[in-house]
ZAPAKOL-578094 format. One line per 4 residues: their letters; for each residue z, y, x of N, C-alpha, C. Coordinates in steps of 0.02 Angstrom, whole numbers, padded with zeros to 5 digits. Layout:
! ZAPAKOL-578094
a) Z:Y:X:Z:Y:X:Z:Y:X ~ ...
***
This chain:
! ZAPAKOL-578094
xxxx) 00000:-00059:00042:00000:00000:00000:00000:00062:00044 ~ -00064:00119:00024:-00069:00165:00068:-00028:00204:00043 ~ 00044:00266:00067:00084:00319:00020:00046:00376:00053 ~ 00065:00444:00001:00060:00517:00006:00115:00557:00000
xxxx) 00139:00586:00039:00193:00644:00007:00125:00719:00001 ~ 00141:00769:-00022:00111:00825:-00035:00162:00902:-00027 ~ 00135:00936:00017:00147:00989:00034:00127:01050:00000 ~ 00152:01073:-00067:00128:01142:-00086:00160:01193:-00078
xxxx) 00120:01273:-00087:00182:01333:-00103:00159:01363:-00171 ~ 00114:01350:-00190:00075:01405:-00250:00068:01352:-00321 ~ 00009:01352:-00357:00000:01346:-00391:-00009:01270:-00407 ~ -00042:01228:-00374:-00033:01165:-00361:-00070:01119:-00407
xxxx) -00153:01157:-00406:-00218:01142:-00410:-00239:01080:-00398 ~ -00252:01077:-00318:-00262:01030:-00272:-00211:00970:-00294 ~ -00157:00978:-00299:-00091:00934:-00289:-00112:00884:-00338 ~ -00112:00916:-00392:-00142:00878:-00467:-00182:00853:-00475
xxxx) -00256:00871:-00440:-00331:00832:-00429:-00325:00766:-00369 ~ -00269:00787:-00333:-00245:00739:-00263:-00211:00659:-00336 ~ -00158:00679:-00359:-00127:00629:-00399:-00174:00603:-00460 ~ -00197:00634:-00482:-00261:00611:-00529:-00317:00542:-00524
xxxx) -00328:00589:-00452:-00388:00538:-00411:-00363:00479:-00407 ~ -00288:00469:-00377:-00245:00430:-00332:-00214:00361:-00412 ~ -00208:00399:-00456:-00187:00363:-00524:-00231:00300:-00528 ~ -00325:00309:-00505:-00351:00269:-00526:-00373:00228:-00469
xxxx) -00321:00214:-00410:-00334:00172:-00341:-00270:00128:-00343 ~ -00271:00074:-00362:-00219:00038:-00346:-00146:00040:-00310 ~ -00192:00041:-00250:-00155:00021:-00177:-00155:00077:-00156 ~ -00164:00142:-00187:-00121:00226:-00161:-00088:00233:-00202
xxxx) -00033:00262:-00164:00031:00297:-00239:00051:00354:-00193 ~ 00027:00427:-00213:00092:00487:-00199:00152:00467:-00220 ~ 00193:00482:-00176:00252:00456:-00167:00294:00519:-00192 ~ 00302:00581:-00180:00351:00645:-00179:00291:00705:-00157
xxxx) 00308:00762:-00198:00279:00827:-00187:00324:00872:-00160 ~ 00337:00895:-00116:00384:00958:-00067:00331:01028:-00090 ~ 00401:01081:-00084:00352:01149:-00091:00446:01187:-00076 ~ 00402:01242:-00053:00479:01287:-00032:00477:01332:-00078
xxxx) 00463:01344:-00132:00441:01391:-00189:00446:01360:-00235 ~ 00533:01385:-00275:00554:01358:-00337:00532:01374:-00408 ~ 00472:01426:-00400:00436:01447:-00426:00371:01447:-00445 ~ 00363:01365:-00393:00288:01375:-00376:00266:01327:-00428
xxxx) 00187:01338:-00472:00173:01315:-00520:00161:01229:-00512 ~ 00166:01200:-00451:00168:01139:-00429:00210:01100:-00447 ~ 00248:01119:-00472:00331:01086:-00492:00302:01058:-00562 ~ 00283:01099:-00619:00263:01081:-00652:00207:01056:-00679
xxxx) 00158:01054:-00629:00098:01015:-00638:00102:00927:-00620 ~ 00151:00937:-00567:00149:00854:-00547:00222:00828:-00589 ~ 00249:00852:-00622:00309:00839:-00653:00280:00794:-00717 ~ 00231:00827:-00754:00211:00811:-00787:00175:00742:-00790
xxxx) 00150:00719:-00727:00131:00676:-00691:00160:00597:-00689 ~ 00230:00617:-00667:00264:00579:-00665:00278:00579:-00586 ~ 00261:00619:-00548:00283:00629:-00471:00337:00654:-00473 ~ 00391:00618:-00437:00449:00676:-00408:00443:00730:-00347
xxxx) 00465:00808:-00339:00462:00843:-00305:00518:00863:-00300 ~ 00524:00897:-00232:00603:00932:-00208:00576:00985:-00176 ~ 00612:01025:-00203:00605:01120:-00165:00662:01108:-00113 ~ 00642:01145:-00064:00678:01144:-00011:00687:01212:00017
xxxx) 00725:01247:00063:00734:01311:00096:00714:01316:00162 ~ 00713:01353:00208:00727:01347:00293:00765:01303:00313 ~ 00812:01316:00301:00876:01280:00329:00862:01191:00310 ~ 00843:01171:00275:00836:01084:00239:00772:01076:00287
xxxx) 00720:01118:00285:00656:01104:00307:00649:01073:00360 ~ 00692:01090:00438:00653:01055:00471:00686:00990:00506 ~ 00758:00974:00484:00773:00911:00496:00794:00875:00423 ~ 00853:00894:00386:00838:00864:00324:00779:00842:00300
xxxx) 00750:00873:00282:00660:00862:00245:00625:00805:00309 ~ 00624:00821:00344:00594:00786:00413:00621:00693:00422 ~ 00713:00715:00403:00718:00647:00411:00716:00596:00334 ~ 00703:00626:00278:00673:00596:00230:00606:00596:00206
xxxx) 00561:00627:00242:00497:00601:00272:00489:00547:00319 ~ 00538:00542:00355:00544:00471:00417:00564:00413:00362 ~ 00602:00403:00337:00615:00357:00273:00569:00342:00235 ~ 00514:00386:00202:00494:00365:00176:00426:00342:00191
xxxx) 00408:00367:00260:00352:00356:00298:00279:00335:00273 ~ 00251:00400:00247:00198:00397:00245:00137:00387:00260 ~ 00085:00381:00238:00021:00332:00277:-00008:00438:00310 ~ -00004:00476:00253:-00029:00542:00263:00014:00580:00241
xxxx) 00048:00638:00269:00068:00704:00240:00027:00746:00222 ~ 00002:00781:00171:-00047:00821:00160:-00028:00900:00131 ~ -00065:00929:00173:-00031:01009:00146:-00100:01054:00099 ~ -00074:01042:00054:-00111:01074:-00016:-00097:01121:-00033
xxxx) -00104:01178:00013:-00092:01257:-00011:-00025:01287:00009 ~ 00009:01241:00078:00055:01261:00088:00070:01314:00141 ~ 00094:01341:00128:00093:01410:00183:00153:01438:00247 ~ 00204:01355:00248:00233:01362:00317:00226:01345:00360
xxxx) 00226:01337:00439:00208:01318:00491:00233:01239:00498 ~ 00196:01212:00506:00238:01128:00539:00259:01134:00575 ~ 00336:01110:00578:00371:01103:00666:00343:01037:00695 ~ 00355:01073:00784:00335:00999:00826:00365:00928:00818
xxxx) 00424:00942:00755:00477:00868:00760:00420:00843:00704 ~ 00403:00872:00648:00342:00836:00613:00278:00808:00641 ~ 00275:00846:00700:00184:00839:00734:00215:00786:00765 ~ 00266:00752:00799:00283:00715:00846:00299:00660:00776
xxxx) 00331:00652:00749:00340:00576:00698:00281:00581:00654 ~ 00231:00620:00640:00185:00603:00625:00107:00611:00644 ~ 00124:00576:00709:00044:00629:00747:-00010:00612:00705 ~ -00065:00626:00701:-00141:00606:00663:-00140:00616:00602
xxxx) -00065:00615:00576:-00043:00581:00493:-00051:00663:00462 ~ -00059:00704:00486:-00026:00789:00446:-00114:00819:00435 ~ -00134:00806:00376:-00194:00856:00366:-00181:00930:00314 ~ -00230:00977:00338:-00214:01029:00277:-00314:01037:00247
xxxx) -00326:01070:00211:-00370:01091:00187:-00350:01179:00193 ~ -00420:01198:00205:-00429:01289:00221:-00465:01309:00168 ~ -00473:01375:00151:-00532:01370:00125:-00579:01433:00143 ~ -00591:01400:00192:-00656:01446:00245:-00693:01390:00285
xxxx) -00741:01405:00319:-00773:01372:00369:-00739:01384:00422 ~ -00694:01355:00435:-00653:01355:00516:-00710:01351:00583 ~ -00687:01379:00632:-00659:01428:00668:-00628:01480:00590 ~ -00690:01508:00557:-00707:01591:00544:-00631:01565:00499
xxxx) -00603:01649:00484:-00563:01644:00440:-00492:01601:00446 ~ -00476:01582:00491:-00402:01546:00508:-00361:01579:00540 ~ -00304:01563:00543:-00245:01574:00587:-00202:01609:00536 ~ -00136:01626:00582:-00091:01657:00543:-00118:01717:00493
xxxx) -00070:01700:00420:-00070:01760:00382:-00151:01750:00338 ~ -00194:01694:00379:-00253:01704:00339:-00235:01637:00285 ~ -00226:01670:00214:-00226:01611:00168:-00247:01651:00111 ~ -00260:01608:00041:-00291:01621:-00019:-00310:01690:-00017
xxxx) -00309:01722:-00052:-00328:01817:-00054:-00359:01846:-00002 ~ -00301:01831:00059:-00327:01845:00118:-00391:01838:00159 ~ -00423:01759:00135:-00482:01745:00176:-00523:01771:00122 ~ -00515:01755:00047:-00575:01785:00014:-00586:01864:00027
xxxx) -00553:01888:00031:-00550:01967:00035:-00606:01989:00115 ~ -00588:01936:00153:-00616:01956:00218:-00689:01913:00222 ~ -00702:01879:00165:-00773:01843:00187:-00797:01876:00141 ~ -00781:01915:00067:-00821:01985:00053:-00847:02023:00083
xxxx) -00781:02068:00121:-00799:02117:00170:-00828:02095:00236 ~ -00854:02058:00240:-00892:02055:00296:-00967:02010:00289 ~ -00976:02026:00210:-01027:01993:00195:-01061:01931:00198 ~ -01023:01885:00208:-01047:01812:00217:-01101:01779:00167
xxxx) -01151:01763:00194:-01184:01748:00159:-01175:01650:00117 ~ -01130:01620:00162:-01100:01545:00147:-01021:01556:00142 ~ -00998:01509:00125:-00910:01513:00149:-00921:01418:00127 ~ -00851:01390:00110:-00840:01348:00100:-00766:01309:00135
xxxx) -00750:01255:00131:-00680:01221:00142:-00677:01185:00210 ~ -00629:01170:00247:-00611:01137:00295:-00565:01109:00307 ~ -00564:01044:00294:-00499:00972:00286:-00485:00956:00368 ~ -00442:00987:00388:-00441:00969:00476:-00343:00942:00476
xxxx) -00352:00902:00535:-00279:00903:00568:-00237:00933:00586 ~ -00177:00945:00574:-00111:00997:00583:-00109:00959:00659 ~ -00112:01028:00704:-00082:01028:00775:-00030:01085:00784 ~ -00014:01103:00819:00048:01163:00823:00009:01243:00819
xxxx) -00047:01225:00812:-00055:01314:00794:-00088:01308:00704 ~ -00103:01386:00691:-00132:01374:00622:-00223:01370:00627 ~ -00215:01328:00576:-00307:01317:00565:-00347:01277:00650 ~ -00301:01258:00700:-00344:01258:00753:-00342:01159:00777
xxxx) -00327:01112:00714:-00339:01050:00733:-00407:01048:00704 ~ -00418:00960:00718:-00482:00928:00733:-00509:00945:00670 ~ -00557:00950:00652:-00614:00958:00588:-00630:00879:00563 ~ -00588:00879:00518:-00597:00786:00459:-00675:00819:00421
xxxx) -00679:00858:00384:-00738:00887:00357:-00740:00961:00320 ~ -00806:00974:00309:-00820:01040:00270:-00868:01043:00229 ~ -00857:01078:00199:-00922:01052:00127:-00923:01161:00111 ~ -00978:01169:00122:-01003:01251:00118:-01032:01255:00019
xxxx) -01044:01312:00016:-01085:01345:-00051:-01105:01430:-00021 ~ -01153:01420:-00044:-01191:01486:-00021:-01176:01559:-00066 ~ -01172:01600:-00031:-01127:01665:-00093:-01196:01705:-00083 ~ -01191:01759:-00129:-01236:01822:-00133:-01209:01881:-00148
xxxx) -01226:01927:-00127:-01212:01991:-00121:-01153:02027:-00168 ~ -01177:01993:-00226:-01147:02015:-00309:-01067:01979:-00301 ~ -01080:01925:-00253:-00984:01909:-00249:-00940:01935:-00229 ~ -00873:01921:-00263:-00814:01962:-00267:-00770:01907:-00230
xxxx) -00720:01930:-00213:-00667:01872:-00190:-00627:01829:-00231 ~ -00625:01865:-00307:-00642:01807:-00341:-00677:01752:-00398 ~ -00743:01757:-00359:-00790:01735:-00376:-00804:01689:-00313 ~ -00792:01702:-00264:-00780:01691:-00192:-00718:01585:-00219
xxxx) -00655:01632:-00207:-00613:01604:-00247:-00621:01537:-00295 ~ -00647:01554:-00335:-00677:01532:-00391:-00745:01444:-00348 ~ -00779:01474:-00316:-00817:01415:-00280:-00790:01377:-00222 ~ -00740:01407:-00201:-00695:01392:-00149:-00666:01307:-00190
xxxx) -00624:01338:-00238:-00571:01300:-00275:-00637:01236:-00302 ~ -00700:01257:-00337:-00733:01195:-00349:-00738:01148:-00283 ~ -00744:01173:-00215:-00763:01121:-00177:-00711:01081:-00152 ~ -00662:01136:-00148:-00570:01097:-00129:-00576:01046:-00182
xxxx) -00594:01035:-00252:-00584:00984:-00312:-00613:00942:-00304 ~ -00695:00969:-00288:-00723:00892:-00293:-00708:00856:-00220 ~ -00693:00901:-00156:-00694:00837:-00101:-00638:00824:-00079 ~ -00570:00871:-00084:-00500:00827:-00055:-00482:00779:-00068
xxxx) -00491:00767:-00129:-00452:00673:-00139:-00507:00613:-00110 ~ -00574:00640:-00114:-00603:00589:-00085:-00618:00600:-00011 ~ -00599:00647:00018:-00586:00635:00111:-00522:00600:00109 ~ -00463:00620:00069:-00412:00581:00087:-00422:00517:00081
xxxx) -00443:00505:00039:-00450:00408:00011:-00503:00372:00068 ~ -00553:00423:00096:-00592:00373:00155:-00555:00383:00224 ~ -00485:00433:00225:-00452:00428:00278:-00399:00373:00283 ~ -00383:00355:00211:-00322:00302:00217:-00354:00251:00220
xxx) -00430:00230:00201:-00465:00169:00204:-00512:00151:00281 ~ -00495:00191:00323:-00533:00196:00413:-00453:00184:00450 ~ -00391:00195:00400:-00331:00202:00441:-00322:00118:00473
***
């Protein structure tokens, strides 16, 4: 049996299309949804579900949380819109295992501070004529592990960031659960 825990802070889109997919595979089961935002609309999307989630603070995050991630030892940790840094005690008990999804064409558009609003706002203003998503590996900086995949859509002039937004979120839907599912099936 392959497991998932899930990493959100926001709205928890992804999280729900991740458990959806995962409902109709046997031998995957999300296991627990984490998010440090007791507010964050994730709570109640996978609740509904039938997933358990735990909000957590700073202080729980990086050994509490860490050592009931070691317990429950996942095949993948996956970060679905989550917006804190991984510590090295996570990169070290789970090397290979930590993916996030972007939603830019990495290099462009990564690193600190660049998330939701932020990258659409800056692939407006600078006129991009493509954008699209990037499912890569958590290493110790932001946005700068290995590239798992990217799947582009072409914008035009008339786009807004969120409209931007808006095609972003279709490609995060249709391809995260199925990069995850051909990553736990090559594992």
């Amino acid at each position: 049996m392959n497991t998932i825990v899930v990493f959100a802070s926001g709205s928890g889109s992804n999280a729900e299309k991740i458990i959806s997919y995962f409902e109709k595979v046997s031998h995957v089961e999300v296991l627990k949804v984490y998010t440090n935002n007791s507010k964050a609309g994730v709570i109640a999307r996978v609740s509904s579900k039938g997933v358990p989630t735990r909000v957590f603070d700073r202080e729980t995050y990086e050994k509490e949380v860490l050592d009931e991630l070691k317990k429950l030892n996942p095949s993948l940790v996956v970060l679905a819109g989550f917006l804190w840094k991984i510590p090295q005690g996570y990169l070290s008990a789970f090397p290979s295992k930590i993916i996030n999804i972007h939603p830019s064409l990495l290099p462009k558009y990564g690193g600190k501070g660049m998330y939701g609003g932020h990258v659409f706002d800056a692939i407006v203003a600078n006129k991009e004529s493509e954008t699209g998503i990037t499912i890569h590996y958590v290493n110790e900086h932001y946005d700068e592990g290995a590239i798992i995949f990217q799947a582009k859509t072409s914008l035009s002039t008339s786009d807004t960031a969120e409209s931007v937004a808006e095609k972003t979120h279709r490609l995060e839907h249709k391809h995260f659960a199925a990069v995850i599912h051909k990553l736990l099936e090559n594992q």
